[in-house]
Every structure is written in C-alpha cells, then in structure tokens.
C-alpha positions in Angstrom: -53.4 -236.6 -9.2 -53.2 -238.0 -12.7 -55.5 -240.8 -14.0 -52.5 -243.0 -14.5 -51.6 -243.2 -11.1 -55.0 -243.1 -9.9 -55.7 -246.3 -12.0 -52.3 -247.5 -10.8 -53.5 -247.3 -7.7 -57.0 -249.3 -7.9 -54.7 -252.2 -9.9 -52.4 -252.0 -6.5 -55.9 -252.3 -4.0 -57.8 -254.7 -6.5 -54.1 -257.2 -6.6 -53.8 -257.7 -3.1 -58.0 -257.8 -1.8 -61.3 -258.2 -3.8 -63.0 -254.3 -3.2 -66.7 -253.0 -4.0 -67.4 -249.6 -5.9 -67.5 -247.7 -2.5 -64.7 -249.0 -0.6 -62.6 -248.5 -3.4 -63.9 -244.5 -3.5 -63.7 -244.0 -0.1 -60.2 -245.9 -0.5 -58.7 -243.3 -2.6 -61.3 -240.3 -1.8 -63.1 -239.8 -5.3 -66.5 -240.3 -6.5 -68.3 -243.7 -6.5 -69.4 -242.9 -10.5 -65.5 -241.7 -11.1 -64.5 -245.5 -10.1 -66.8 -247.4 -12.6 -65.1 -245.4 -15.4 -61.8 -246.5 -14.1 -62.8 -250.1 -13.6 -63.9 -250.7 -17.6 -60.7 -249.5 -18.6 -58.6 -251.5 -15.8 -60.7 -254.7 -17.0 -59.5 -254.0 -20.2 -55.7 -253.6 -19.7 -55.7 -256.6 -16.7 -57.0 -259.0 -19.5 -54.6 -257.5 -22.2 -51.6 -257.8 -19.8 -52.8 -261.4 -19.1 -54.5 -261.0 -15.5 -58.0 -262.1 -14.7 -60.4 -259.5 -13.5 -62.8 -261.3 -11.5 -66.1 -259.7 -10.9 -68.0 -261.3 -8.0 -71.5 -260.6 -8.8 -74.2 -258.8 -7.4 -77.0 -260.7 -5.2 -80.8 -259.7 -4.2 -80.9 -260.0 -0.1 -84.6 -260.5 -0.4 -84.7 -263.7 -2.4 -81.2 -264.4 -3.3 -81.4 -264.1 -7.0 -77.4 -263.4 -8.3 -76.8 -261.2 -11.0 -74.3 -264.2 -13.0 -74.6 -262.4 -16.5 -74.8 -259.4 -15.9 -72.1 -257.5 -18.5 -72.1 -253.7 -16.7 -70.2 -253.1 -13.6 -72.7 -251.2 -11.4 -74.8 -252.3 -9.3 -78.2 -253.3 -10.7 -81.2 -250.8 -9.3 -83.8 -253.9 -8.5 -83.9 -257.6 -8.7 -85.7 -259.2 -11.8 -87.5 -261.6 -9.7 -88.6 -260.2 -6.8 -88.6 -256.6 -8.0 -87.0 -255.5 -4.6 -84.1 -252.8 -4.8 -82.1 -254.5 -1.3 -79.2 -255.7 -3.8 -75.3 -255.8 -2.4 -73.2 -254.1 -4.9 -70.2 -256.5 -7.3 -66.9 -256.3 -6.1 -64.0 -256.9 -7.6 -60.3 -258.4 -7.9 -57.5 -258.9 -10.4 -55.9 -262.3 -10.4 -52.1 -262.1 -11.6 -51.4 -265.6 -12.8 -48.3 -267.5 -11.4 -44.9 -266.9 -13.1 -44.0 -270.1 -12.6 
C-alpha cells in the first residue's frame, strides 16, 4: 500500500467522523506512531486545499485541565497541573467548507 492512498484514506475517515490516534490505526491496521507522521502532513495539505483540520484537544481525567495550546499532535504523557498521566488522547477531523 502506498503512502498516498494510505493518507487518502485517513482524509476519507477524518471527512466523514472525528477519529483519535488509535482508532484511526486499528482503522487501517498500521502503527499508532506511523499515524502521527501522516496526520502533520494531512494538516498541512487540508489547510492548503482550504479545509479546516480540527484538532479536539486532549483533557486530564483527574482534574480536567485541557491541553488548548498545545501545537504537537500526540498525546501529552502527564498533565501540568496535577502531574497525573490519566489523559484521553486528541482526536481529530477535517472540515470541508460548503461549496455554496
């Protein structure tokens, strides 16, 4: 399977539902680390091509602390304020504005 259809493939799954890291590896069966790569580079071309590339951030489940400005797309390893690791990872969507 070639990158381009592989990437293809996450714009298809991220267009029609909003998708963590995992389910979108389990999705279409490659490693969780392989997607991040992918997901810089499809943030890239969805803003180029005019699309919004929403990421929904990461929250602490311990003291609810949200992860608003964060820049990288993995998950964060512990939460700044209560230094707890029990964090639910971003997910992700593409937003194709309407042609009208």
């Amino acid at each position: 399977m070639s990158e381009g259809t592989l990437r293809r493939r996450l714009i298809e799954i991220l267009r029609k539902r909003e998708a963590d890291a995992r389910e979108l590896s389990q999705a279409l069966r490659i490693p969780e680390k392989e997607v991040y790569a992918h997901l810089e580079h499809i943030e890239r071309s969805a803003t180029a091509a005019g699309a919004a590339f929403v990421v929904t951030a990461s929250e602490c489940l311990r003291c609810g602390y949200r992860f608003v400005d964060r820049r990288r797309l993995t998950r964060p390893g512990r939460c700044p304020r209560c230094r707890r690791s029990s964090i639910t990872p971003p997910s992700f969507r593409i937003r194709v504005p309407d042609a009208s």
